[in-house]
N, C-alpha and C positions, 0 to 999 in steps of 0.2 A: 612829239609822237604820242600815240595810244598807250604803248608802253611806260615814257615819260609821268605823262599824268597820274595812270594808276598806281605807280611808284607814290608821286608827292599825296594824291588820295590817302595813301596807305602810310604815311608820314614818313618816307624811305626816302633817300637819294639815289638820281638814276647815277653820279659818279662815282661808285662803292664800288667798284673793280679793284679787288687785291692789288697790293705792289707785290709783287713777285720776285723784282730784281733785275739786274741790267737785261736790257734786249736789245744793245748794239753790240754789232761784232767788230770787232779791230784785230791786226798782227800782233799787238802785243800779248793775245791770249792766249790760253793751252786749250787745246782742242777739246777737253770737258767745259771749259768756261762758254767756249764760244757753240757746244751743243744744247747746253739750257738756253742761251741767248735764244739763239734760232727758239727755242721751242717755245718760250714764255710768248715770244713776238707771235707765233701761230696761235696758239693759248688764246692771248689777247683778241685775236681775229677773232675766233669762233666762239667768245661769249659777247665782242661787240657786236655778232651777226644774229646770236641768237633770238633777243628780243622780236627784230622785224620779222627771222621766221616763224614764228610762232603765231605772229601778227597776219603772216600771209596777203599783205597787204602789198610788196613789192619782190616779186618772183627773183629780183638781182639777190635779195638778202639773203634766201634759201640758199642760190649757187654760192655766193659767198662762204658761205657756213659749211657745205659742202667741200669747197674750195682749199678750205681752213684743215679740213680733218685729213683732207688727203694728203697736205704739205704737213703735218705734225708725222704719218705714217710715214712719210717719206722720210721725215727729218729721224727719225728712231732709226727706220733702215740705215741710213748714211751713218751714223753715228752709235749702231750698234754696241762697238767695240768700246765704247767709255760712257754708257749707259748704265744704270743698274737693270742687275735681271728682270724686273718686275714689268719694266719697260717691254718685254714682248706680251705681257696681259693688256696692257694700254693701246699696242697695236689691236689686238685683237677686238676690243670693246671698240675701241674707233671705227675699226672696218664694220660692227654691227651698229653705229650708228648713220655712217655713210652710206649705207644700205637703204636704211629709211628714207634719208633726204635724199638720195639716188633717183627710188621710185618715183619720188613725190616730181621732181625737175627734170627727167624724161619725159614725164606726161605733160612738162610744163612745156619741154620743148618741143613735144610732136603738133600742142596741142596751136599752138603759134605757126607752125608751119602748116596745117591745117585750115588756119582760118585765111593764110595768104594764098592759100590754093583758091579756097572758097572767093577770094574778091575776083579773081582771074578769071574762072569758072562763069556758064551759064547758067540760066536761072535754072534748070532743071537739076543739072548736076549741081549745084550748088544747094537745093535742094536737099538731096540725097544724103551729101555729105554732111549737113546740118543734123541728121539724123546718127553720122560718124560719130560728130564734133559730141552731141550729146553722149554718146557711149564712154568717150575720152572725159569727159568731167566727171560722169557720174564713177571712174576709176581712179581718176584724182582726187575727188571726194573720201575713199575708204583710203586709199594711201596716204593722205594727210593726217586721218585718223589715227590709222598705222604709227605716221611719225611723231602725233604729238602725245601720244601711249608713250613714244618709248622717253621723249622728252622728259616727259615728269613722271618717270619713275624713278623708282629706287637708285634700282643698276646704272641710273646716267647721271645721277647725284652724288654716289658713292666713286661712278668713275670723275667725275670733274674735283670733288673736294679733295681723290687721293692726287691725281693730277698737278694742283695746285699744291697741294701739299709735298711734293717732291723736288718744284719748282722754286719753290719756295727754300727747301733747306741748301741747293744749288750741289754742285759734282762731290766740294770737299764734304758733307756732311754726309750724302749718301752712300759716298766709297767708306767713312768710319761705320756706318748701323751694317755696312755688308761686312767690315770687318778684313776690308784686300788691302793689302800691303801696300809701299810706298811707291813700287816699281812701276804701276798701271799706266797702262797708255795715255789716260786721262789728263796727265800733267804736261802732255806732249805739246809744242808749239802749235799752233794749228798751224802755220804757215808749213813747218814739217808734215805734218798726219794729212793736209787737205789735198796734196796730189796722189796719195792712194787712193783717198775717199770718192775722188773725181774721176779720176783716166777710166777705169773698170767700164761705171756707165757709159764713158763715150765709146770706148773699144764694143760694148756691147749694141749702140746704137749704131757704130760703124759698121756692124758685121752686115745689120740685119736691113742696113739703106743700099748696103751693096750688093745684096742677094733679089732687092727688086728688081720687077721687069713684068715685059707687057704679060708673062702669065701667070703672075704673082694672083694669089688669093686676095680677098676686102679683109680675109681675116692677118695675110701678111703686112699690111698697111696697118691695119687696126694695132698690131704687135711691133710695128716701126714708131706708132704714135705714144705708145704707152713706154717702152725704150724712152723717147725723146720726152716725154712727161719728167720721168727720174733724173734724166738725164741736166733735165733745167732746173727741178727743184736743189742739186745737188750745188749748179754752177750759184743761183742765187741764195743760196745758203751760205756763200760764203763771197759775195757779189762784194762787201766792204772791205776785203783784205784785200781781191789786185783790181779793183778800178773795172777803168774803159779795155781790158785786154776780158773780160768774163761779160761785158756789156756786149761786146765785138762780135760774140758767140750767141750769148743769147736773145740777140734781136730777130736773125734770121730763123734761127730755132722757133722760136717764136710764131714768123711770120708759116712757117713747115707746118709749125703745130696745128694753127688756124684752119689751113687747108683739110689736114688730116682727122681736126674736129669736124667739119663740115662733110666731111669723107663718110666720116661713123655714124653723122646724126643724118646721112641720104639713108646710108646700108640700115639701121635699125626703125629707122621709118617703114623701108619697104616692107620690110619682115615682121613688122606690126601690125600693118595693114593687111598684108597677106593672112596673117596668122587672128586676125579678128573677123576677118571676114569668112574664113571658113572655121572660125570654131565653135562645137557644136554644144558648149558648155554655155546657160546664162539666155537674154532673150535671145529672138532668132534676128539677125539682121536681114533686112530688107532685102528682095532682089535687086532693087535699083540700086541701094545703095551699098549692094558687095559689089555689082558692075565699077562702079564706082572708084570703091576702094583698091577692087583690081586695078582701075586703068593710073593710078596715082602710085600704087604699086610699082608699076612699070616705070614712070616717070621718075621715082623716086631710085631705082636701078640704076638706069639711064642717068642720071645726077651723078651718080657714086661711078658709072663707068667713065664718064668726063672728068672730075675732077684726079682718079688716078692715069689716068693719062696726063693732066696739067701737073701733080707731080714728080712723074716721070723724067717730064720734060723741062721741068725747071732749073732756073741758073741756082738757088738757094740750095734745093738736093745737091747740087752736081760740086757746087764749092764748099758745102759741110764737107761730103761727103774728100773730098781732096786732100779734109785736113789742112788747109794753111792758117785756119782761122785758129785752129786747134794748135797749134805750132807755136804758136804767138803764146798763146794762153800759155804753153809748157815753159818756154821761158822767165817769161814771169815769176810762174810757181818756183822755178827752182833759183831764180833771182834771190826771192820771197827769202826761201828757205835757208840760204846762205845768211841773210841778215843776221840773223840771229849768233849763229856760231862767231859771225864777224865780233859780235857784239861783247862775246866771253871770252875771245882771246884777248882783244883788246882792254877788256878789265884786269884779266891775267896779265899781260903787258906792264900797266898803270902797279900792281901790285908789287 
């Protein structure tokens, strides 16, 4: 790659990515061991992704990197409780870099769905819209700028090197500089701590898949999508301790989620379009091509009122939502859980 090269140019290697420390997760760990794992492993994402987006050369790199910061915020969340404190600055700097690269791959993805309008389209409107499409790059252009300001500063050097640098000393070193006693949750099995870590989210996704219905709001969907977000980074966080019973769960999850992304990127299309065409900030858009943007507008409504109808009506909502899948998973975990104490009686036993 582009990156590659100016590395060896610069007499550097592109493989100098810190060793950090383990990022597989196993049952034999305590739920601080297995909270740096998850995190080094996201860590790792989001500086293998960074080079390409800076590169801008392949729009997947940016979602990725994107991708990366929202599963580290998530992973903090889950694992609050045997984190050091510092770790909610780390949230917070995250979510002001996710911001950047947010803007930048909204525009990437309006701008895609824009130009598949455009092939469908007649020459006229097609036309028009070329005139849209222009407006949308030249806002991708200053939002890229935006992102790669915040890239090479200060503030996202000093948050990556302290980052690494936490990860790097692993649960037992940061619990001795905070100076907390022996007692901490920290040393907890994960197999024990990972079924409170988990049930909360699904109770929370469960509420809020049950409360659907044909008069639900785009923004109750939108808030069932962002539930089932947490909900799956939590189950794959800890996806190597029970196997194919967290697989079980999180495929169809999955398959929910898809719909529900495609749900949000019709709903924030229309409201882009609406909201560019008549605003009255910047040049003036064309009349043909606000007609335009109105009638794709609509279309893009119309998309989001179909697709929550096909959720509604779904066998995937209807069986999450049942819980059997979920049932399974509980078993497991408390399977899980049990091992352990098996494990100390029977040493007490032998002694």
């Amino acid at each position: 790659s582009k990156y590659e090269a100016g590395l060896y140019a610069a007499g550097l290697s592109p493989d100098g990515v810190a060793r950090l420390g383990p990022t597989d997760v196993d049952s034999s760990m305590n739920v601080g061991e297995a909270a740096f794992s998850v995190l080094r492993r996201q860590f790792a994402q989001l500086q293998a992704h960074e080079p390409g987006t800076r590169i801008g050369e392949d729009p997947e790199e940016l979602h990725d990197m994107r991708v990366a910061t929202r599963q580290m915020r998530a992973a903090m969340k889950v694992f609050e409780g045997v984190l050091p404190g510092r770790a909610r600055w780390f949230r917070d700097e995250l979510r002001w870099v996710a911001n950047a690269l947010g803007e930048v791959r909204d525009l990437d993805v309006q701008i895609g769905r824009l130009e598949a309008w455009m092939e469908e389209a007649d020459e006229e409107i097609s036309g028009f819209l070329n005139k849209v499409l222009d407006l949308m790059k030249k806002r991708r252009v200053t939002a890229r700028e935006n992102m790669l300001e915040v890239l090479d500063s200060g503030r996202y050097e000093r948050l990556e090197s302290s980052f690494a640098q936490m990860l790097r000393r692993g649960p037992g070193a940061e619990r001795r500089l905070a100076q907390s006693d022996g007692n901490s949750p920290v040393d907890e099995p994960v197999t024990v701590a990972a079924p409170a870590l988990i049930s909360g989210h699904y109770r929370k996704w469960r509420k809020a898949a049950k409360r659907l219905g044909q008069s639900s709001s785009p923004e109750d969907f939108h808030e069932l999508r962002k539930k089932g977000k947490r909900l799956r980074y939590a189950l794959e966080f800890v996806s190597e301790v029970y196997g194919e019973p967290v697989q079980k769960l999180v495929k169809p999850l999955k398959a929910l989620q898809d719909d529900l992304g495609d749900h949000q990127d019709a709903v924030v299309a229309a409201g882009f379009l609406r909201d560019l065409g008549t605003n009255t900030e910047g040049p003036r858009v064309p009349r043909g091509a606000a007609f335009a943007m109105g009638v794709y507008s609509e279309r893009c409504a119309c998309e989001a009122t179909d697709i929550r109808s096909v959720v509604l009506g779904s066998k995937v909502l209807r069986d999450l939502t049942k819980g059997k899948v979920w049932k399974d998973l509980e078993k497991a975990m408390k399977s899980a859980a049990k091992s352990p104490q098996k494990t100390k009686s029977s040493k007490k036993s032998a002694r």
